[in-house]
C-alpha positions in Angstrom: -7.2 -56.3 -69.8 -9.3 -57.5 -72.8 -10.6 -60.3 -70.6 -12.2 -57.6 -68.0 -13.2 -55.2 -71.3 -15.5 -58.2 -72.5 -16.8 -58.9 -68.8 -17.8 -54.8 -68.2 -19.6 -55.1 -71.6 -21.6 -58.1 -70.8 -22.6 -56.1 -67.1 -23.6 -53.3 -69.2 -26.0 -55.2 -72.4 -27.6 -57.0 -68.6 -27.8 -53.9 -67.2 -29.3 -52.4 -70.6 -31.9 -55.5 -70.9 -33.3 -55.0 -67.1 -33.6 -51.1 -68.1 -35.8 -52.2 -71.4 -37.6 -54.8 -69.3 -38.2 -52.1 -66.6 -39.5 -50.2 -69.1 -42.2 -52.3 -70.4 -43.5 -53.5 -67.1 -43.6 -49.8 -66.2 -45.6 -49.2 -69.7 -47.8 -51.7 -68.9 -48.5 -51.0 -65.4 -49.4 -47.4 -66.3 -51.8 -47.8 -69.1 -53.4 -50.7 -66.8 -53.7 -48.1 -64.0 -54.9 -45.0 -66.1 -57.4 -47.1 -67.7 -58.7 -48.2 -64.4 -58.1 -51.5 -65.3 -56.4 -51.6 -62.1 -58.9 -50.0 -59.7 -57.8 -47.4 -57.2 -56.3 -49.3 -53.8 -56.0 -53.2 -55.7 -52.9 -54.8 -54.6 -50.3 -55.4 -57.2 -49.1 -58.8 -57.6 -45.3 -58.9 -58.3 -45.9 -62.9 -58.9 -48.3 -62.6 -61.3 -46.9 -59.5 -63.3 -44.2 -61.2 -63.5 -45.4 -64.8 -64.8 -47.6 -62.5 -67.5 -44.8 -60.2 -69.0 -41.8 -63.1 -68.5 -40.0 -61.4 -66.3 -38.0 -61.4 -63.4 -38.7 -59.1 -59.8 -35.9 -56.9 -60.6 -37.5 -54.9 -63.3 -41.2 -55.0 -61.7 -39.9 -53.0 -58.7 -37.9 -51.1 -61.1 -41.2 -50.1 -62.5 -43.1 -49.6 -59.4 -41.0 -47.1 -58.0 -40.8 -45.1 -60.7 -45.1 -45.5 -60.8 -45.0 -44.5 -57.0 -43.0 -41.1 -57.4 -45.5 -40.5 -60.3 -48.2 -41.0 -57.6 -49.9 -44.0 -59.4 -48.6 -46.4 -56.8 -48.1 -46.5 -53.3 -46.0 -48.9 -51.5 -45.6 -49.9 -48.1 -42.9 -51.9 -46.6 -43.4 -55.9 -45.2 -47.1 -54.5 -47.2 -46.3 -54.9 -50.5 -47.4 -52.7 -53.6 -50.6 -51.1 -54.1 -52.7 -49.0 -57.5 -52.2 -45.7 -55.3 -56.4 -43.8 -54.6 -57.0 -40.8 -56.2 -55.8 -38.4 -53.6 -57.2 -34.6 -54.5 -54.1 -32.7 -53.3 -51.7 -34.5 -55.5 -53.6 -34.2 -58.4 -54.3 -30.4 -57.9 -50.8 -30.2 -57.0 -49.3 -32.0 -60.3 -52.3 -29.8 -62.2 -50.9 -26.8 -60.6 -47.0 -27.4 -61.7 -48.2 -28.5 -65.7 -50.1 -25.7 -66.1 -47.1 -23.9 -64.8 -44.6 -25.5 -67.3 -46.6 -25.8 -69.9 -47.4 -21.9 -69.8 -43.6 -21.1 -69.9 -43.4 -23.6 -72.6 -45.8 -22.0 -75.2 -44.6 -19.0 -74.1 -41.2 -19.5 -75.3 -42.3 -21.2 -78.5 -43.8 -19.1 -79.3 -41.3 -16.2 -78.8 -38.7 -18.5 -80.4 -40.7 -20.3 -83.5 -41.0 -24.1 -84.0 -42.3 -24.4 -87.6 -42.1 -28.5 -87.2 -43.8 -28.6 -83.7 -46.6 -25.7 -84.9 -47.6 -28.4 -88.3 -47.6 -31.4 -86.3 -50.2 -29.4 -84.1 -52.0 -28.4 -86.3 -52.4 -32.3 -87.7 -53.2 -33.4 -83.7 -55.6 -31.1 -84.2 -57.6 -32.4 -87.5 -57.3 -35.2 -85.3 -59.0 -34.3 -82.7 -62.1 -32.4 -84.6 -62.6 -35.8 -86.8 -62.5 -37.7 -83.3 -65.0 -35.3 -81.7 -67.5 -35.5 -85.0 -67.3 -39.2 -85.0 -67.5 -39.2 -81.3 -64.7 -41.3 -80.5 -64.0 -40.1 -77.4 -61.1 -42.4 -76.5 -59.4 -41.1 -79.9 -59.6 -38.0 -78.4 -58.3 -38.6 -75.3 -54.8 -40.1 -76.7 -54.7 -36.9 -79.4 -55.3 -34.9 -76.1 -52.3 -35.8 -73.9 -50.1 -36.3 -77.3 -51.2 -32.2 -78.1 -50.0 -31.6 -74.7 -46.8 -34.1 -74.5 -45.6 -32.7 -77.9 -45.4 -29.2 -77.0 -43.0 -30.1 -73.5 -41.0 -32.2 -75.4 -40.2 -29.1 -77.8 -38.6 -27.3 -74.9 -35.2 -28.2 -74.5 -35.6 -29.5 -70.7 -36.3 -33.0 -69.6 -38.1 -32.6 -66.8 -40.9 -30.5 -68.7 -42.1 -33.3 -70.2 -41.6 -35.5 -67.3 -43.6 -33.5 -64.9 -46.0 -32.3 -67.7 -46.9 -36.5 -68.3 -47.3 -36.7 -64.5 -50.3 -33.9 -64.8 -51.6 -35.7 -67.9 -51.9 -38.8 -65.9 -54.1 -37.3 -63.4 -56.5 -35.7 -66.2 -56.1 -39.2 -67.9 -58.2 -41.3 -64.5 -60.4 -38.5 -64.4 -61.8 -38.6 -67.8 -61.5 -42.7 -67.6 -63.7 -42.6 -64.6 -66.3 -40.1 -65.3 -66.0 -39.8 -69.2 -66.8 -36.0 -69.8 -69.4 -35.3 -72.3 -68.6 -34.0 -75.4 -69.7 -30.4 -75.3 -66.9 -30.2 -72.8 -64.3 -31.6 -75.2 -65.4 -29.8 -77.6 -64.5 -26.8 -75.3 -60.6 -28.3 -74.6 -60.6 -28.8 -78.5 -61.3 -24.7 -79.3 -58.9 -24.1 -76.2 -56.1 -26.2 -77.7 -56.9 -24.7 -81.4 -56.4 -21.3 -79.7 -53.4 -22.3 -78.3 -51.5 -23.2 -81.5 -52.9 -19.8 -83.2 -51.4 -17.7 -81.1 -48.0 -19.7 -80.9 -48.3 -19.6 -85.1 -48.2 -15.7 -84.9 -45.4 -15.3 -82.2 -48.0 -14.2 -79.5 -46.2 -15.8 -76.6 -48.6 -13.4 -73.8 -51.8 -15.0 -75.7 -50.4 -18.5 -75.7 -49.8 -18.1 -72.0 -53.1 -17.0 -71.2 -54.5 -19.5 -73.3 -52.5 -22.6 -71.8 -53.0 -21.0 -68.1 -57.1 -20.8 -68.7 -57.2 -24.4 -70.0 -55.7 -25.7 -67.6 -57.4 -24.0 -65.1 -60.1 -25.6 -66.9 -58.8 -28.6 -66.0 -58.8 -27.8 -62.0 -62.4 -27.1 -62.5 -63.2 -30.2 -63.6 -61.0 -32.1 -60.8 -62.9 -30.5 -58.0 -66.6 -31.1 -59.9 -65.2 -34.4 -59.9 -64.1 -34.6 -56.4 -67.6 -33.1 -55.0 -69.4 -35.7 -57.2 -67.9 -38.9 -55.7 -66.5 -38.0 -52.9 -66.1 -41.5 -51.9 -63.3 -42.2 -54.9 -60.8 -39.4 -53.2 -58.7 -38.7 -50.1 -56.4 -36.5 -49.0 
């Protein structure tokens, strides 16, 4: 009995280190894709991610299958792994179900109250005006998807803030590939400001609207995008 207690811990602290490993590689991997450091249809070395982050295969393809249901990856069997193109369907599609979420989201927030999340949005956005005065664009990109990440998270579902990060992803290789000027993010930044006013007075239809007409803004943006360099997207 004891001997077989102490061999089902040891399988689970393994099974917990390949999880954490699996979790950095997938860490990695993402902010190398999203920054374009990894450039739309390169093939992903399992060998070499491996030999750079000291790890075995096991939590690489871990990693990469979670990056492929996120659409960042695409794999093909005997073919290996590859940085999945920027395919316009998915990405309106994953636009289409965050601005879905994260209308319902505000909307309840604001119906309900969330004192914490409303201050700690109101700091983001402090952030985000010194970012956009200084013009530090990539400042304002991270305050950007953490504004939108923080108010998932403060519904009580999971998969809001899952499917919510997947959207932000997409917004995320946009902006890294075509850099938006700063009128325009100056724009997102009166939008998101909006946002948080209405979800500060309890005005969950105005936080809806708000939310449903940025992101719509966002859609906007994809398809200008799109008809720019056509070239860059399929699908």
């Amino acid at each position: 009995m004891l001997r077989g207690a102490r061999e089902a811990t040891r399988t689970e602290d393994d099974g917990q280190m390949i999880v954490r490993k699996s979790e950095r590689v997938y860490q990695w991997l993402r902010d190398e894709i999203l920054s374009f450091r990894m450039q739309p249809g390169m093939f992903i070395d399992k060998v070499e991610i491996c030999d750079k982050l000291g790890v075995s295969k096991q939590p690489v393809t871990a990693a990469l299958t979670r990056l492929e249901q996120e659409g960042l990856v695409e794999i093909y069997p005997q073919r290996g792994s590859y940085v999945a193109r920027l395919r316009l369907g998915a990405m309106t599609e994953s636009l289409f179900v965050r601005g879905a979420l994260e209308s319902a989201a505000v909307r309840r927030i604001a119906a309900e109250g969330n004192e914490v999340l409303i201050r700690g949005l109101q700091r983001n956005l402090e952030a985000q005006d010194l970012a956009l005065t200084g013009d530090n664009l990539g400042r304002f990109y991270q305050l950007d998807m953490e504004f939108h990440s923080a108010i998932a998270r403060a519904v009580p579902f999971a998969q809001v803030a899952r499917q919510v990060d997947i959207g932000l992803a997409a917004v995320k290789r946009c902006h890294e590939l075509f850099r938006p000027d700063v009128s325009s993010l100056k724009e997102a930044y009166e939008r998101h400001r909006r946002i948080v006013a209405a979800m500060a007075t309890g005005d969950a239809a105005a936080a809806a609207a708000e939310m449903d007409a940025h992101v719509a803004d966002y859609m906007t943006m994809l398809r200008a995008f799109a008809e720019a360099r056509p070239e860059l997207f399929v699908g």
